[in-house]
C-alpha positions in Angstrom: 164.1 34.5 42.7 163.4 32.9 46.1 161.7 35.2 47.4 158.8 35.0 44.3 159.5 30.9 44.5 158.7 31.5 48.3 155.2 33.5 47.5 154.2 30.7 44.8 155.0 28.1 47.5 152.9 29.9 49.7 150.0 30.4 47.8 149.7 27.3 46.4 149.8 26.6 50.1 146.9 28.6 50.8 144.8 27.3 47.9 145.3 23.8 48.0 142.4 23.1 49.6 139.8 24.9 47.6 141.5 23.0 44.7 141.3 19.5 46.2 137.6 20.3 46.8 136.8 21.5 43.4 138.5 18.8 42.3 136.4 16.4 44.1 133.2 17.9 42.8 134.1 18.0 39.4 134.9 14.4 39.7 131.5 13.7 41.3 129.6 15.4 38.6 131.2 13.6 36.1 130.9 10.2 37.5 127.9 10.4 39.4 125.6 13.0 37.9 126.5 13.4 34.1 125.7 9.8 32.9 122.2 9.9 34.7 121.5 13.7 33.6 121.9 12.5 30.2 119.9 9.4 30.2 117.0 11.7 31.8 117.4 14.2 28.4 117.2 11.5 26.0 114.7 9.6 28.2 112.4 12.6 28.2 113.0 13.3 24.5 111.7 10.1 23.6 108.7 10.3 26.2 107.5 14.0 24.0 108.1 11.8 20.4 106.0 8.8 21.4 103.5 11.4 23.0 103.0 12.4 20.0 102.8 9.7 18.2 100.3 8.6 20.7 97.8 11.8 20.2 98.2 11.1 16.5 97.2 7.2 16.7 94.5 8.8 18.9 93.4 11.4 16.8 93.1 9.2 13.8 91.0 6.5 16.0 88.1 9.0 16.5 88.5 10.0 13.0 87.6 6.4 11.9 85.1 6.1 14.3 83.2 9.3 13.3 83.2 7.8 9.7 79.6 6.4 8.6 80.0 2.5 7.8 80.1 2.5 3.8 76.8 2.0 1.8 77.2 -1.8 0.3 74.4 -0.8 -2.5 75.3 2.5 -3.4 79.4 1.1 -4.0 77.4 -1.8 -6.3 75.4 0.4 -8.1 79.0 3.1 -8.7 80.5 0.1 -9.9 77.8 -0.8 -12.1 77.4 1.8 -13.6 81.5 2.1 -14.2 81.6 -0.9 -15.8 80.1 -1.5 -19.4 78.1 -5.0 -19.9 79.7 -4.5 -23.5 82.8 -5.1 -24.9 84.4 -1.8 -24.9 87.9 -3.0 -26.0 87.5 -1.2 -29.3 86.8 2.1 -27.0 89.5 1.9 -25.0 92.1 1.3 -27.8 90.6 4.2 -29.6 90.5 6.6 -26.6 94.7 5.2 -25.8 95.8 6.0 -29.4 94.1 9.6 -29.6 95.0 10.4 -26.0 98.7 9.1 -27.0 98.8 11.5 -30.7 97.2 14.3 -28.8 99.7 14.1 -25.7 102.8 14.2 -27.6 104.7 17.3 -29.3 104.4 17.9 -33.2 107.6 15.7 -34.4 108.2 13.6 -30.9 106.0 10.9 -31.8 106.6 7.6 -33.6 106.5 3.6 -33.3 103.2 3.7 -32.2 101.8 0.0 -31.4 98.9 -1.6 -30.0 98.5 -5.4 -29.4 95.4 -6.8 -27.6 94.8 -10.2 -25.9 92.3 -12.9 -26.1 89.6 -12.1 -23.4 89.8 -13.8 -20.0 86.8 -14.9 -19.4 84.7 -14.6 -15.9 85.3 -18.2 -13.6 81.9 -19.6 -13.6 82.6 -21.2 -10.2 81.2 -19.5 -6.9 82.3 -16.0 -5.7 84.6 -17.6 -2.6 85.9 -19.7 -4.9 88.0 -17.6 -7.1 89.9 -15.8 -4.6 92.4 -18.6 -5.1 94.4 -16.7 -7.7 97.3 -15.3 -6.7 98.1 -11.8 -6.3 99.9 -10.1 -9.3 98.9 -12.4 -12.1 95.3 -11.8 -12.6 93.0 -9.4 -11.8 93.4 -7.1 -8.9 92.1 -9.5 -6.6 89.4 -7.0 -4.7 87.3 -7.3 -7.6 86.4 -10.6 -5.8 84.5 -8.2 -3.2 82.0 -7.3 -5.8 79.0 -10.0 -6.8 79.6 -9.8 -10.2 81.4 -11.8 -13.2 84.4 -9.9 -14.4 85.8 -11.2 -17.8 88.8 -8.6 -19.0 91.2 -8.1 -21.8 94.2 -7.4 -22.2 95.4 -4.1 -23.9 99.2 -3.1 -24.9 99.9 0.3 -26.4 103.2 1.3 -27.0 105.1 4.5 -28.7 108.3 6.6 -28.5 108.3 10.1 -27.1 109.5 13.0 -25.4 109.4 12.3 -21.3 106.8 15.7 -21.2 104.8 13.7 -23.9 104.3 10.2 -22.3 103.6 12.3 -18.7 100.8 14.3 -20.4 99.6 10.9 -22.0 99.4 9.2 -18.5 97.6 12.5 -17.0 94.8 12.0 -19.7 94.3 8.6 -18.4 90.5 9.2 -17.2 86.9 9.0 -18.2 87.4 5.6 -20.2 84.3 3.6 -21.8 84.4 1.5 -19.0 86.0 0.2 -15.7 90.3 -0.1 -16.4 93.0 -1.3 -14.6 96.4 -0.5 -15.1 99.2 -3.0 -15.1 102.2 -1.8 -16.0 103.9 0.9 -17.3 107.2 0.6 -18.3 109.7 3.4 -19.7 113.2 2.4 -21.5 115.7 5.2 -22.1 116.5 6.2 -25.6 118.1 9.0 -28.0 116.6 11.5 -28.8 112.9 9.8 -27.9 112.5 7.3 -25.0 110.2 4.0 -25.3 106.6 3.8 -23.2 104.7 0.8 -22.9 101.1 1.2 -21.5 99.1 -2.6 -20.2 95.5 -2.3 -19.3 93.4 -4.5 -18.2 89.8 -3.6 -20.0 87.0 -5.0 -18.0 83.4 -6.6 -19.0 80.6 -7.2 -16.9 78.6 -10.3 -16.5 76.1 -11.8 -15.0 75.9 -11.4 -11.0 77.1 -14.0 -8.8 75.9 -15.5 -5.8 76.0 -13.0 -2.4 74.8 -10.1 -1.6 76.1 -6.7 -1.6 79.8 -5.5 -1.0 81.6 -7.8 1.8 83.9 -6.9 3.9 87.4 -7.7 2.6 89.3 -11.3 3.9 92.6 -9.4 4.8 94.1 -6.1 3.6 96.0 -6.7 -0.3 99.7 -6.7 -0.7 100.8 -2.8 -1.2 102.4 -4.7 -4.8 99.1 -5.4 -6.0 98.5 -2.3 -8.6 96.1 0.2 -8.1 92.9 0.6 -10.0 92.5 3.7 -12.2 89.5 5.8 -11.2 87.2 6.5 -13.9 85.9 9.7 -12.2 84.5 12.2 -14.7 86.9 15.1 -14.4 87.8 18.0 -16.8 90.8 16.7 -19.0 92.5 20.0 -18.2 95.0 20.0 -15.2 
C-alpha cells in the first residue's frame, strides 16, 4: 500500500506541470478565444445572408431597368375595350347565376339569391378631384389613373354549397360582359352545405375626363385595397 501510494505521489509529481500548463491553455481558450471565435462565425454568417440578399435587390434592379416604360395608349385602349359603355348589369347577373348552377354538384345547390344596387354614378368633378375617397369604400381607387368616368353597380349573389362547388364557382370567374371588381367574398360554415356570398362591383363607362393618357400613380395603394379581377379571355377549363 505505500509503496503504490509512493508511485502515485510520484507521478503526480512528475506530471504536475504539464497539467498546470494545459490547464492554463484551456482556460485561455475559453476566455480569451472562444467568445471572439464565435462572434466571427455568426458575424460571417450574417455577412453570406445579407450578400445575398444584396445580389438579389441587385438582380431585381437591372430587371426593372431592362423593362420598357409601359405604353399609356395601348393600357387606355385594353381598358377600353374591357369595359362596356352599356349597362351590362343584366350580363353579369346572368353569367353569376349560370356559372354558380353549373359549378355546383347535382343535389348541393340551394338558396340561391341575387340582390343588386342602385348605380353609383361617375363624379362629374375633375379627374384630381375624386381621388378624395377613401380607400375600401368605393371603387378601387386606381381607376382614378384612367381619364375616364366610371359609374358601377353593385351586385350580390348568394347560395349554399359544397366547399368543391363554391371553389369551382370562383375559378369560372372570367371573361365577364364587362370590366368587374370583386369585393368580397364571404364563406359561413354550415351542415351539410356551407353559405357563399359573392359582391361585385359591375362597371360602366362614360364619357372621358380631362388628362391625357395613363399617369403615373400618386403613391403605391394599401395591400387591403382588393384586387381587380382580370377579364382576360382564357379557356374556362383549368
Amino acid at each position: 500500500m505505500s509503496t503504490n501510494t509512493t508511485r502515485l505521489t510520484s507521478a503526480f509529481e512528475r506530471y504536475l506541470p504539464l497539467i498546470i500548463i494545459v490547464g492554463i491553455l484551456l482556460f485561455a481558450f475559453f476566455w480569451f478565444i472562444q467568445p471572439p471565435l464565435t462572434a466571427y462565425v455568426a458575424s460571417r454568417g450574417e455577412v453570406t445572408s445579407l450578400e445575398a440578399r444584396l445580389q438579389t435587390l441587385q438582380d431585381t434592379i437591372r430587371q426593372g431597368q431592362a423593362e420598357p416604360p409601359a405604353d399609356s395608349t395601348a393600357v387606355l385602349q385594353e381598358f377600353e375595350s374591357r369595359t362596356a359603355e352599356d349597362d351590362k348589369v343584366a350580363d353579369v347577373v346572368e353569367f353569376l347565376v349560370r356559372t354558380a348552377t353549373a359549378s355546383t354538384p347535382k343535389g348541393q345547390f340551394r338558396a340561391l339569391q341575387v340582390t343588386t344596387a342602385e348605380m353609383v354614378r361617375a363624379q362629374e368633378t375633375d379627374r384630381g378631384r375624386r381621388g378624395s375617397s377613401r380607400i375600401g369604400e368605393g371603387p378601387d381607387p386606381r381607376f382614378e389613373l384612367f381619364p375616364v368616368a366610371l359609374s358601377h353597380t353593385p351586385v350580390t349573389i348568394s347560395f349554399e354549397s359544397s366547399f368543391e362547388g363554391i371553389a369551382e364557382f370562383v375559378w369560372r370567374l372570367r371573361n365577364m360582359p364587362t370590366m368587374v371588381e370583386i369585393r368580397s367574398l364571404e364563406l359561413t360554415r354550415g351542415l351539410p352545405l356551407m353559405k357563399a356570398e359573392l359582391t361585385v362591383f359591375v362597371y360602366q363607362r362614360g364619357r372621358a375626363t380631362s388628362g391625357q393618357g395613363v399617369p403615373q400613380p400618386p403613391e403605391v395603394p394599401s395591400p387591403a385595397v382588393p384586387r381587380v379581377a382580370m377579364l382576360d379571355p382564357a379557356d374556362e377549363g383549368r
